[in-house]
C-alpha positions as CSV (number, residue, x, y, z in Angstrom):
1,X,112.5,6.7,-48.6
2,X,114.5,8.3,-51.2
3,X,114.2,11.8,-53.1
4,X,111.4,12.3,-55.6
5,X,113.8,14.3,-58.4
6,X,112.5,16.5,-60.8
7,X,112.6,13.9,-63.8
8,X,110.1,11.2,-61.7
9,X,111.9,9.7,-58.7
10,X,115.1,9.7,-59.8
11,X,114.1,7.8,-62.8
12,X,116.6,7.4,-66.2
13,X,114.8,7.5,-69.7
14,X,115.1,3.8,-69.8
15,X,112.1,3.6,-67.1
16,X,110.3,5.9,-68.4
17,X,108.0,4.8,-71.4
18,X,105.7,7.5,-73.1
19,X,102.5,6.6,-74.8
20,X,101.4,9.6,-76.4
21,X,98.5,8.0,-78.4
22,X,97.0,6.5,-75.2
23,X,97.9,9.7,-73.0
24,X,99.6,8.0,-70.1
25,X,103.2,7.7,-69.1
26,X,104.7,4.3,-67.6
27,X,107.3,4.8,-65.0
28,X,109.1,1.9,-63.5
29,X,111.3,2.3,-60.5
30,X,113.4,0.0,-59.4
31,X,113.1,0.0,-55.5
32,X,109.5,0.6,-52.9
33,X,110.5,3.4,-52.0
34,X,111.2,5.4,-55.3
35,X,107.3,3.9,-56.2
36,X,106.3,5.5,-52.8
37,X,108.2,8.7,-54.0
38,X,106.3,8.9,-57.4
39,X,102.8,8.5,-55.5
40,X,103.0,11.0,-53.2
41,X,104.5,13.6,-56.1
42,X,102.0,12.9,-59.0
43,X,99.1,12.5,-56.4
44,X,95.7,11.1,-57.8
45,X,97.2,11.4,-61.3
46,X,99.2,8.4,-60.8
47,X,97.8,4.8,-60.3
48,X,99.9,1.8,-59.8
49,X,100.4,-0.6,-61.9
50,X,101.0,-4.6,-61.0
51,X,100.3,-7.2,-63.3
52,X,97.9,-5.3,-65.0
53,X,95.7,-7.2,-66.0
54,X,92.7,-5.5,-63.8
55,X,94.2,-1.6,-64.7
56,X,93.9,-1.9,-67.8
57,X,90.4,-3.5,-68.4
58,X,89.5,-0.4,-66.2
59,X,91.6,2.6,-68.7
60,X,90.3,0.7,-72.1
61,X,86.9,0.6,-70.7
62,X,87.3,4.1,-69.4
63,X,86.6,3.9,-65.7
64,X,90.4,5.2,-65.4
65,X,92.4,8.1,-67.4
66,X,95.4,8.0,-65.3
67,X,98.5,10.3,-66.7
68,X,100.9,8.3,-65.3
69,X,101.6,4.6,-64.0
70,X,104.0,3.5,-61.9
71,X,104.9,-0.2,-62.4
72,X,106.1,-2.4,-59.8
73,X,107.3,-5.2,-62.4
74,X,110.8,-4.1,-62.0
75,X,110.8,-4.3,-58.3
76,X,112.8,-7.4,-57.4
77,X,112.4,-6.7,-53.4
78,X,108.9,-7.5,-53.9
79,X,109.3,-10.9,-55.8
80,X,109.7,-13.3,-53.1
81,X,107.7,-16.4,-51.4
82,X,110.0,-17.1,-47.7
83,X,108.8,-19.1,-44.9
84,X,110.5,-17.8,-41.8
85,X,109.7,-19.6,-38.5
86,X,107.1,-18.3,-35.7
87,X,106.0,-15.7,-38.6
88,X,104.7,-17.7,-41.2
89,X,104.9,-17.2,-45.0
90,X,105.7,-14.0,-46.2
91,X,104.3,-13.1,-50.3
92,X,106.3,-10.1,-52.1
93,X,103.3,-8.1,-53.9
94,X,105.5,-8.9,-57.5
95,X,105.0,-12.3,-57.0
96,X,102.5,-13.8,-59.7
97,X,99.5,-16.2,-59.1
98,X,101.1,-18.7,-60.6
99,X,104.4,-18.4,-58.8
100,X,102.2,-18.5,-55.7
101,X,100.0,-21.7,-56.8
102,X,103.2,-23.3,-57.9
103,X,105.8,-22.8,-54.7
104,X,106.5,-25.6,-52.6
105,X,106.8,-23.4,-49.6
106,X,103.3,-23.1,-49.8
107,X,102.2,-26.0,-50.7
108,X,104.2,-27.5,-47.5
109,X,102.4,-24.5,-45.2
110,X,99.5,-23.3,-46.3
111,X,97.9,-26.3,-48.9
112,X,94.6,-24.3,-49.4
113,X,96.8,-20.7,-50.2
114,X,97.9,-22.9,-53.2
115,X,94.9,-24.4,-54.4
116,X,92.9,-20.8,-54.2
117,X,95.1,-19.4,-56.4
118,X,95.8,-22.3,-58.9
119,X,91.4,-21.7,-58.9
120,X,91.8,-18.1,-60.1
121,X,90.7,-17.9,-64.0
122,X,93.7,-19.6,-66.2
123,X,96.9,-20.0,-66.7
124,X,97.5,-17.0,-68.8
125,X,95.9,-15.1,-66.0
126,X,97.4,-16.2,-63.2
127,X,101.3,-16.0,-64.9
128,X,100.4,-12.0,-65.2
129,X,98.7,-11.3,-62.1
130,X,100.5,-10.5,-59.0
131,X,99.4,-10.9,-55.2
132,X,99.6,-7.2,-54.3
133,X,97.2,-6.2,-57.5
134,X,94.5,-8.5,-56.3
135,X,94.8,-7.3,-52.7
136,X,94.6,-3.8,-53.4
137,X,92.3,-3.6,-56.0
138,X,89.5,-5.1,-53.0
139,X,87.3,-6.8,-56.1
140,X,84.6,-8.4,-53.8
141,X,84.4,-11.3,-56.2
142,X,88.3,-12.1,-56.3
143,X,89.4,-15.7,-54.9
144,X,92.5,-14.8,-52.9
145,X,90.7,-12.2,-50.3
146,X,88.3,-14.5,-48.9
147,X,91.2,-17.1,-48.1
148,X,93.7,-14.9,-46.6
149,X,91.0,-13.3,-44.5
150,X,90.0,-16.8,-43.2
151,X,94.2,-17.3,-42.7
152,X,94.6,-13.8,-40.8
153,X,96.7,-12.9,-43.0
154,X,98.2,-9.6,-42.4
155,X,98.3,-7.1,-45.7
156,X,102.0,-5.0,-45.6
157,X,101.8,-1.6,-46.1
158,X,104.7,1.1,-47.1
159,X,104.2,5.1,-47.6
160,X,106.1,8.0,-46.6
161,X,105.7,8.0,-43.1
162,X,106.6,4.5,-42.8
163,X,105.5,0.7,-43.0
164,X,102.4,-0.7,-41.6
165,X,100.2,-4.1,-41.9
166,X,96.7,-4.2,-41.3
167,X,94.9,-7.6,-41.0
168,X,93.0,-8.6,-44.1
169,X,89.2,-8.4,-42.9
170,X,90.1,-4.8,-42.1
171,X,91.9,-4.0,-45.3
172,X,88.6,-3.6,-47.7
173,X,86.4,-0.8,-46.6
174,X,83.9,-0.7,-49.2
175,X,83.5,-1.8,-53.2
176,X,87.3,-1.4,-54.7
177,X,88.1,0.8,-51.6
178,X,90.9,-0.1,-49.0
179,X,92.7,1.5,-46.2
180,X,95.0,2.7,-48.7
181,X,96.4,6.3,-48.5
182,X,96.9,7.6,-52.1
183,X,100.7,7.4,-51.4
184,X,100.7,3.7,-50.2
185,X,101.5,0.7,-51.7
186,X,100.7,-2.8,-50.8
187,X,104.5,-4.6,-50.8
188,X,103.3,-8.0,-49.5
189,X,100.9,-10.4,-47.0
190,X,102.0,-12.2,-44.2
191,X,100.0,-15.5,-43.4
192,X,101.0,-16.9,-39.9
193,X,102.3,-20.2,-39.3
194,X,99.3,-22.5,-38.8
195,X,100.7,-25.8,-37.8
196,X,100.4,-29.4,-38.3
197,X,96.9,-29.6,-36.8
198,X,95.4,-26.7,-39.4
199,X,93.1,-27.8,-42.2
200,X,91.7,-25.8,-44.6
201,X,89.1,-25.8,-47.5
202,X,88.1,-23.5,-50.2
203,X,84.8,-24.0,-51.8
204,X,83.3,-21.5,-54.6
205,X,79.9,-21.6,-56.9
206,X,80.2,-19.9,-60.2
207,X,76.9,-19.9,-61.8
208,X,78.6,-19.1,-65.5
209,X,81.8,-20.4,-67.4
210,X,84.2,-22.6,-64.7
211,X,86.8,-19.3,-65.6
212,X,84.2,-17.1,-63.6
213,X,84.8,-14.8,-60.5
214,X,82.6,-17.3,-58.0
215,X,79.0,-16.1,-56.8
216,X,79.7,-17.1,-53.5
217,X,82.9,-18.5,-52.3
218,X,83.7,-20.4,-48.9
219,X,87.5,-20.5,-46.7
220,X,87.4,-22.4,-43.7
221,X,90.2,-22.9,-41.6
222,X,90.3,-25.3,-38.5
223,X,92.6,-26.3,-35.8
224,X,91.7,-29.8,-34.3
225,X,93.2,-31.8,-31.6
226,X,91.5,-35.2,-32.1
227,X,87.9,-34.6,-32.8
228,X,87.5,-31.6,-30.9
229,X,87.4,-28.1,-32.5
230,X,90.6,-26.0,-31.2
231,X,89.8,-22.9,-33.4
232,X,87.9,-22.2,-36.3
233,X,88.0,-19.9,-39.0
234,X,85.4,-19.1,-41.8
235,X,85.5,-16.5,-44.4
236,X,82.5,-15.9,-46.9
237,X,83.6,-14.2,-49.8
238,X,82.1,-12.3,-53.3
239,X,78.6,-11.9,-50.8
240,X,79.8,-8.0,-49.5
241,X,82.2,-5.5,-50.2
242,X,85.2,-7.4,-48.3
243,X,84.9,-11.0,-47.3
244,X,82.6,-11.3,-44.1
245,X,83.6,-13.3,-40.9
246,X,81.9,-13.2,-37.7
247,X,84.3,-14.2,-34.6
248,X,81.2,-14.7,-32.4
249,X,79.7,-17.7,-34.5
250,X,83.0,-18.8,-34.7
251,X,83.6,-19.2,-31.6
252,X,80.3,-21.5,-30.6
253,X,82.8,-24.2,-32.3
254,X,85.4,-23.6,-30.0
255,X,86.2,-27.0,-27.6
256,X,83.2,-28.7,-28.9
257,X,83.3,-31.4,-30.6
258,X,82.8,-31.2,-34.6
259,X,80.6,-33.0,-36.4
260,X,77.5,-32.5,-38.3
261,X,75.5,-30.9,-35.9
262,X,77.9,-28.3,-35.2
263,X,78.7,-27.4,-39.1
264,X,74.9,-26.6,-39.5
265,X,74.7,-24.6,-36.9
266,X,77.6,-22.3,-37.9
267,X,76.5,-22.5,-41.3
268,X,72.5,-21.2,-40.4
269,X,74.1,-18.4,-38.5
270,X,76.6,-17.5,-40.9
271,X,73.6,-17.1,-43.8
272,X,71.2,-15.1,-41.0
273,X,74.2,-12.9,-40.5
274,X,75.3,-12.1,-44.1
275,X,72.9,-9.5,-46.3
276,X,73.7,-10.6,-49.7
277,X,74.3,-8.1,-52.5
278,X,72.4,-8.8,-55.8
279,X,74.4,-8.6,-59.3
280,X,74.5,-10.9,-62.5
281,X,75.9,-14.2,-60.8
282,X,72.9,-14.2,-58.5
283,X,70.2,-12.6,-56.1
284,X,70.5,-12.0,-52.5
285,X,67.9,-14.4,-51.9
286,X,69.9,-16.7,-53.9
287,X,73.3,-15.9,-52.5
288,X,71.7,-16.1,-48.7
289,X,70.6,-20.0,-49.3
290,X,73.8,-21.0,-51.0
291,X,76.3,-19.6,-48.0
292,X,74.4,-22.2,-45.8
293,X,74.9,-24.9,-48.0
294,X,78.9,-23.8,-48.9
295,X,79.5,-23.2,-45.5
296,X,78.7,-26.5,-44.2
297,X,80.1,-28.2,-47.1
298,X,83.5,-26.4,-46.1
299,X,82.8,-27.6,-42.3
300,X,82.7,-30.9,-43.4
301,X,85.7,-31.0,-45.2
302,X,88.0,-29.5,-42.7
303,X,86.5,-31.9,-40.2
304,X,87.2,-35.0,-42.4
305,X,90.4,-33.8,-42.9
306,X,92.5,-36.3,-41.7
């Protein structure tokens, strides 16, 4: 993984940045494995830093007083969008929003990957923020969590005692709190190849400005062979700490054949299932009658698909 020296990983003064009327040091290594380095050396001093543009609404705010931050910007290994064949499209954590929304790799594979994160905030936003950040920083009212949790997308891990990936519905364990170790980093996702009979549909309800983080937010993926349900996926998102799925309702849908019927009853059982938090955008008894109605409505779409 590379030697942690004494002057920060190995680091030259060019990648170093002081800020001594803010208190915090920037360091920016050029390669996972010096960032891995840095983490487990400065230890719960250190924080890393993406895009930013979570991190530091958190330090000005004063939820964080890191001494150091190790930025990932510099890390060209983790700037990519591939497609690679019985694996399915693989996201470097560097790589923006926007590069995401905008890559016809995606577009071609995953349509509704694309469209969820050409829905997150604006343009300014999205050409700062970077896929890794909004993975591991496990907001519950993010856009891109809910979708690759509906996708199966797998969330790639690297630390000192090696590289691991962990499927998204098991990488949130609580509010802003993942399966990270303090000396991991989040280098990319993997969603798997879907195919040509995949469909997908993202819906969200933002009860403020359209450039809100949704109230409740809908992903459903389905695989069809004619009019008959193969597999299906749905994810319920900004509801719970980490976006909920439930394989047993999912699987009523299984070899039956869709259609209005079918999309209320998933829908009913996923709003029995889900216990709503309550915050600004909405009550849980709010929340609980619009993941019936989004749900459907997301049934519906995939099933029209043509």
């Amino acid at each position: 993984m590379g030697e942690v020296g004494g002057n920060g990983g190995g680091l030259s003064g060019r990648n170093r940045t002081i800020s001594s009327e803010r208190g915090f040091e920037i360091l920016r290594p050029t390669d996972a494995a010096s960032a891995v380095g840095l983490l487990a050396r400065l230890g719960t001093e250190a924080k890393v830093l993406g895009g930013g543009t979570a991190i530091v609404l958190l330090y000005q705010r004063g939820l964080l007083k890191p001494r150091h931050l190790i930025s990932l910007a510099g890390i060209a290994e983790l700037d990519y969008v591939r497609f690679l064949p019985g694996t399915g499209l693989c996201i470097g954590a560097t790589t923006t929003h926007r590069a995401v929304e905008t890559s016809a790799l995606v577009r071609d594979h995953s349509p509704i990957l694309a469209e969820v994160f050409q829905s997150v905030a604006n343009v300014r936003v999205r050409n700062q923020a970077t896929v890794g950040g909004v993975v591991a920083e496990a907001d519950y009212a993010s856009d891109p969590p809910c979708v690759l949790a509906a996708l199966d997308a797998g969330v790639v891990i690297q630390g000192p005692r090696g590289g691991r990936t962990i499927p998204m519905v098991d990488f949130v364990t609580d509010l802003y709190e993942t399966v990270l170790a303090s000396d991991e980093i989040v280098t990319g996702v993997v969603v798997p190849e879907g195919g040509p009979n995949v469909r997908g549909a993202y819906i969200k309800f933002v009860t403020r400005s359209s450039e809100d983080r949704p109230c409740v937010a809908v992903a459903a993926v389905m695989k069809r062979r004619g009019n008959t349900c193969e597999d299906l996926r749905v994810a319920v998102g900004a509801v719970a700490a980490a976006p909920q799925r439930f394989p047993e309702i999912e699987a009523i849908g299984r070899g039956e054949r869709f259609g209005e019927t079918l999309a209320r009853e998933v829908a009913r059982r996923y709003a029995d299932a889900i216990d709503p938090i309550d915050d600004l955008r909405g009550s849980s008894w709010y929340r609980k009658r619009v993941i019936e109605v989004l749900v459907r409505r997301a049934l519906e779409q995939v099933g029209d698909a043509p």
